[in-house]
C-alpha positions as CSV (number, residue, x, y, z in Angstrom):
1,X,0.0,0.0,0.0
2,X,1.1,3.4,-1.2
3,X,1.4,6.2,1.7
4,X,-0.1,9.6,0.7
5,X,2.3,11.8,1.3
6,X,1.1,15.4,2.7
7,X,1.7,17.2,-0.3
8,X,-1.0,15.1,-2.3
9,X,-3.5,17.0,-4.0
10,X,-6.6,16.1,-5.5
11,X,-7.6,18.7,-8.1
12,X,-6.5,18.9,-11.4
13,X,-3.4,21.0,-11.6
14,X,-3.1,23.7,-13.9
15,X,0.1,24.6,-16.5
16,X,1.2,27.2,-14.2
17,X,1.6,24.6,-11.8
18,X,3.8,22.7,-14.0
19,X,7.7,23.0,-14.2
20,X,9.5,20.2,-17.4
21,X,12.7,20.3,-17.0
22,X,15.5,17.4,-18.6
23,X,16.2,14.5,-16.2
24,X,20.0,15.2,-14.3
25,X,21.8,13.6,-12.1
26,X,20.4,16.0,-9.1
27,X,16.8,14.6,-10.1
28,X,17.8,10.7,-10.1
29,X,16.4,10.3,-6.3
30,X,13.3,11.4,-6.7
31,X,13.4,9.9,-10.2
32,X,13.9,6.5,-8.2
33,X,11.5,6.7,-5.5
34,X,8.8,6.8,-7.9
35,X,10.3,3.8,-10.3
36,X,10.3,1.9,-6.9
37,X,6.8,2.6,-6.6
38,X,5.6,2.1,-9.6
39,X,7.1,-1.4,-11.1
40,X,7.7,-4.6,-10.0
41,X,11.3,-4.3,-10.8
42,X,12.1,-0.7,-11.3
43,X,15.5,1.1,-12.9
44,X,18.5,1.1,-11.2
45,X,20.1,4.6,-11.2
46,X,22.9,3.2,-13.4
47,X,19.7,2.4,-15.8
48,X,19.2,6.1,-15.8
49,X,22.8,7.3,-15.9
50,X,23.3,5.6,-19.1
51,X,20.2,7.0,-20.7
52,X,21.7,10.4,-20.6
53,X,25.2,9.3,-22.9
54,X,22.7,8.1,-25.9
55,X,22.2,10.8,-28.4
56,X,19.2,9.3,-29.1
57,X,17.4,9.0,-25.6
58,X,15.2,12.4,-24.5
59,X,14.2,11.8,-20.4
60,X,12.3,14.7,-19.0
61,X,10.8,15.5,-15.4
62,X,7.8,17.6,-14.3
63,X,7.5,19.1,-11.1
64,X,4.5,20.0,-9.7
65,X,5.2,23.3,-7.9
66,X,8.3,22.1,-5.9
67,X,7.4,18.0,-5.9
68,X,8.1,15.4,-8.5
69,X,5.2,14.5,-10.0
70,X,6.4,12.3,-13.0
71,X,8.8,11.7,-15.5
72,X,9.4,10.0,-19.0
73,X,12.3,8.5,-20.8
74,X,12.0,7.6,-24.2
75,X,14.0,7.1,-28.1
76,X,13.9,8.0,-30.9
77,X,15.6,6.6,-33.7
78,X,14.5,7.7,-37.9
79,X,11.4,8.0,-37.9
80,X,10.2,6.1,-34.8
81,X,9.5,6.8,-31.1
82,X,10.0,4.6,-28.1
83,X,8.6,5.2,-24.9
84,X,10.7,3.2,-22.5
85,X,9.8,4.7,-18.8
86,X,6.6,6.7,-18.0
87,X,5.8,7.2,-14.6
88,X,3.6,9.3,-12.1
89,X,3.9,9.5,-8.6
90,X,0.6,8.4,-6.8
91,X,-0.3,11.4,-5.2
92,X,-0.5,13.0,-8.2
93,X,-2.0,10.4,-10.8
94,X,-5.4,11.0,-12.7
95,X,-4.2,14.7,-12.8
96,X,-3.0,15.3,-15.9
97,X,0.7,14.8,-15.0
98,X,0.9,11.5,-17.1
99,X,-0.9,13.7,-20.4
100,X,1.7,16.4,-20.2
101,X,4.1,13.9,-20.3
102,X,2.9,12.1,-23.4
103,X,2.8,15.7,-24.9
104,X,6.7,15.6,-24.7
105,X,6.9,12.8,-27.1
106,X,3.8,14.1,-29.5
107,X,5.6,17.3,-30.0
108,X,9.1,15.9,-30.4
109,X,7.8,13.4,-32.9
110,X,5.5,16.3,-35.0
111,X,8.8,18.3,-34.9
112,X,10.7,15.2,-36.1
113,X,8.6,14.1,-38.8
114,X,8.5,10.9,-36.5
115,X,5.8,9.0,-37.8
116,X,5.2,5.9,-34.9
117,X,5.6,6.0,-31.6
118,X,5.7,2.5,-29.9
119,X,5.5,0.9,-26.4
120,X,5.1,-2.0,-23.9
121,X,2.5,-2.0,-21.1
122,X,2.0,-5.3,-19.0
123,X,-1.3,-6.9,-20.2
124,X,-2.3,-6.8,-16.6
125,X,-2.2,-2.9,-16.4
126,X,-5.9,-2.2,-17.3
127,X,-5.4,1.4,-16.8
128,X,-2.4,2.1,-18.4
129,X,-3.6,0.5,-21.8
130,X,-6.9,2.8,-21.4
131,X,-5.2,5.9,-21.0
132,X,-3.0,5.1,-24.3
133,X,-6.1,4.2,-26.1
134,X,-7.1,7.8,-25.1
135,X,-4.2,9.0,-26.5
136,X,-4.9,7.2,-30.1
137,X,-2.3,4.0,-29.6
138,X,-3.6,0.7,-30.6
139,X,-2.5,-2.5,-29.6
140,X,-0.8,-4.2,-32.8
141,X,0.4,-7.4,-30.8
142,X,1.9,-8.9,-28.2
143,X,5.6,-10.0,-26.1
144,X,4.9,-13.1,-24.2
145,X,7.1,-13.4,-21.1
146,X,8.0,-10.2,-21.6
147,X,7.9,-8.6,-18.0
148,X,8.9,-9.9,-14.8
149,X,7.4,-9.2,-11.8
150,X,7.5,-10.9,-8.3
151,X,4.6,-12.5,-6.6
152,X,2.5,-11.7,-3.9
153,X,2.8,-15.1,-2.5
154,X,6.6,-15.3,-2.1
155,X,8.6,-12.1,-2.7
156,X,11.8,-14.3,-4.2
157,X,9.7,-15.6,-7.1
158,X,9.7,-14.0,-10.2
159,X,7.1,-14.7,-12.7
160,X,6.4,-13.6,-16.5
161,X,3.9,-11.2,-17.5
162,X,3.1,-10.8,-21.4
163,X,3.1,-7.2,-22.8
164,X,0.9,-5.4,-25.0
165,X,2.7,-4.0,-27.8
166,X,0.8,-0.4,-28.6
167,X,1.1,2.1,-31.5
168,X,0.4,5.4,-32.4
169,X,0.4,6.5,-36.0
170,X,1.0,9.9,-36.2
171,X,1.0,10.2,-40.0
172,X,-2.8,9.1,-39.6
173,X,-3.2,11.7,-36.5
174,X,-1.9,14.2,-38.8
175,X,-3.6,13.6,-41.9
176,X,-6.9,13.4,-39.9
177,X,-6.2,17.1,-37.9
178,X,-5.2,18.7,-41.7
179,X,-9.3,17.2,-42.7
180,X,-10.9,18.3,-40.0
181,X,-9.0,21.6,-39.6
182,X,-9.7,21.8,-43.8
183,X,-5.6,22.1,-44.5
184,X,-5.2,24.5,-42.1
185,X,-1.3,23.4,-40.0
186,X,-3.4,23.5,-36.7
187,X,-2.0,20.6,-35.3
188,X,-3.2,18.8,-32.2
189,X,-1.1,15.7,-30.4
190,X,-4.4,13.6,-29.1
191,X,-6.9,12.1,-31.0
């Protein structure tokens, strides 16, 4: 069970609220107590440290006022995107926090001319899969085995989860928003 820490809110923040900044070295705690809470086996801060040497690898954090509320590590590599870490602390999920984040890669991939942006979600994780389908990915298949994750029965087992493999075309996001907006270059990022 998740404490709720004192600074947990419970309304939905608003931009102003909201500081993105690149993921340092000085943000790797806070970066680690919300891996730990949020998968089964979470990122080592090595993990993260070696993110930041790839050219290709874009990791981002967002403070809410002065708290961590989430952050997002991802690749991209010709014309595709691939989200490898999204997380939001608890006391601030279901508050947009995890929306702004996807934003990050929607805009870097428009900017790009990235055309797919890709990711894994355990099959188990009902909400995570809903709030990508908000977003416009699809599941196109699946990795079985693909996670790990201990079990509630004996902490020293480990046992395999499959992954949904999701998709979000935004050559067809794109071609949609120039219909709609009758060719104007009004772009949005969510379907």
């Amino acid at each position: 069970m998740v404490k709720t820490a004192s600074f947990c809110r419970t309304e939905l923040l608003k931009a102003t609220d909201l500081t993105l900044l690149s993921m340092e070295q000085e943000h790797i705690d806070h970066v680690l107590e919300i891996e730990k809470i949020s998968f089964d086996l979470p990122w080592n801060s090595q993990m993260f440290k070696e993110e930041f040497v790839l050219s290709y690898s874009h990791h981002f954090v967002l403070y809410v006022e002065n708290k961590l509320g989430g952050y997002i590590c991802f690749h991209t590599v010709v014309d595709e995107l691939e989200i490898l870490r999204i997380a939001v602390h608890p006391c601030f999920r279901r508050q947009g926090i995890g929306t702004h984040l996807m934003q990050i890669c929607f805009q870097i991939a428009f900017d790009h001319d990235i055309d797919n942006l890709f990711l894994e979600t355990p099959c188990s994780n009902s909400q995570a899969i809903e709030f990508y389908q908000q977003l416009g990915f699809t599941v196109i298949g699946k990795r079985p085995n693909y996670y790990q994750s201990y079990t509630t029965i004996n902490a020293q087992s480990i046992m395999a989860q499959d992954a949904v493999v999701m998709r979000n075309s935004l050559k067809k996001t794109k071609n949609m928003n120039k219909e709609i907006n009758h060719g104007k270059t009004n772009t949005t990022y969510c379907r």
